[in-house]
Structures are given as C-alpha cells and as structure tokens.
C-alpha positions, 0 to 999 in steps of 0.5 A: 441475240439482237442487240439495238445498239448501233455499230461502230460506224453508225454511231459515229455518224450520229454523233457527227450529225448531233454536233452539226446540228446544234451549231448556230446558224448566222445570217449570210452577210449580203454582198455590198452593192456596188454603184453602178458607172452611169455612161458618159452624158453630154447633159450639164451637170446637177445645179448643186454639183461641180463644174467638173463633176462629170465622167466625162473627165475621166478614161480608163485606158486599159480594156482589161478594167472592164468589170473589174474597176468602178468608178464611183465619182469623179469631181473637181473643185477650185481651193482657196489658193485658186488651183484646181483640185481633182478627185475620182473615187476607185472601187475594185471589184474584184478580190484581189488586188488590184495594181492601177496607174493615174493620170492627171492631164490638167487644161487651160481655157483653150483645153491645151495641156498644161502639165507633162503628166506622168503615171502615179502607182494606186493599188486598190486591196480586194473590194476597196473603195478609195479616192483619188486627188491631186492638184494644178500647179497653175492658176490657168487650169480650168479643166482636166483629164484623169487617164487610169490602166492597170499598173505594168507589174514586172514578171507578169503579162 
C-alpha cells in the first residue's frame, strides 16, 4: 500500500524550506564610499580654501598605511589668539582597529621648525573617520608639517 505522506526526513526539510521562505528579505545596506586621497599637487590651493589646506602638509611614514589609512582633508587656520591651528581628517578603512601615531612639526616664515615635536597616540575603531588638530604655541608659525605611522603596539611586530 502506498502512502503519499513524505518521510520523516523529507518533511523536515519541508518545513526548513517553508520557514526560510517566509523570512523578509532586507536590502543589502551598500558600503560607504570612501573619498578617494588625490596625489599631492603643486597647484595653489581653491580661492575659498586655507592657505595650508593642501596634502602637501601631511606624510604618512609608515609604508604598511597604504590602503589602510585615508585621508580625507588636511587644513590649517590661523584663530583669534594668532596661532596656528592645523587639522587632518583619518579614515580607517579597515575593520579593525587601527592604532596610529601623529606628528606635528610647525614652521616659521623661513620653514625652520619650531617645536621638538613628539608622537601622540590616535587609534581609529573599525571604519572611523575622525579629525585630527592641534595648535603652535607661537605666533612665528606660518606653516607646518603632519607626520603619521602605525602606532608601535608592545608584543606585536
């Protein structure tokens, strides 16, 4: 006698199928573009920009960045009180994070340093954006220079 019931193992995967099948789907969430780091240019800066808004001003210094770290903007402004003020914005690309270390060398008119700068820990979490700034301590800064590497994290190489 033949019965039209399915077996055992059949049904179950029946009953899989007829769950995953009602299940919403959800648009796929596109990933966030990323600006693209143009090459440093000699042109003059946009009318409308800083006076120090080039990535001229800015050095990453550790080789093993390269894709991983974006820069989205690096600027520079001159506040009330008459000292520099310098900003860079970060963007890590990876998902992880992302230990960094900056530098700020600012400079007088004849491009001589004015500061013995030392190396200030950033890390960035997975897919960050985040801006740097700091500012002179002098009113002889007129230009400057941001240095970034990969932070030296103890244990790891």
């Amino acid at each position: 006698m033949r019965t039209d019931r399915p077996s055992p193992a059949k049904y179950a995967g029946l009953c899989l199928l007829g769950v995953f099948s009602f299940a919403p789907v959800l648009p796929a969430t596109p990933p966030r573009a990323l600006p693209v780091v143009p090459p440093s240019s000699d042109a003059p800066p946009a009318a409308d920009s800083d006076s120090g808004s080039t990535f001229d001003n800015l050095e990453i210094v550790d080789s093993s960045l390269k894709g991983k770290l974006g820069i989205s903007r690096v600027g520079s402004q001159v506040a009330d009180n008459k000292l520099l003020t310098v900003f860079a914005g970060f963007i890590n690309k990876t998902s992880h994070r992302l230990p960094l270390e900056v530098m700020t060398i600012y400079k007088d008119q004849a491009g001589n340093p004015l500061n013995a700068a030392s190396w200030i820990p950033v890390t960035l979490k997975a897919n960050e954006e985040r801006e740097y700034r700091s500012s002179s301590i002098t009113e002889q800064a007129v230009d400057f220079m941001i240095r970034v590497r990969r932070a030296q994290v103890p244990g790891h190489k």
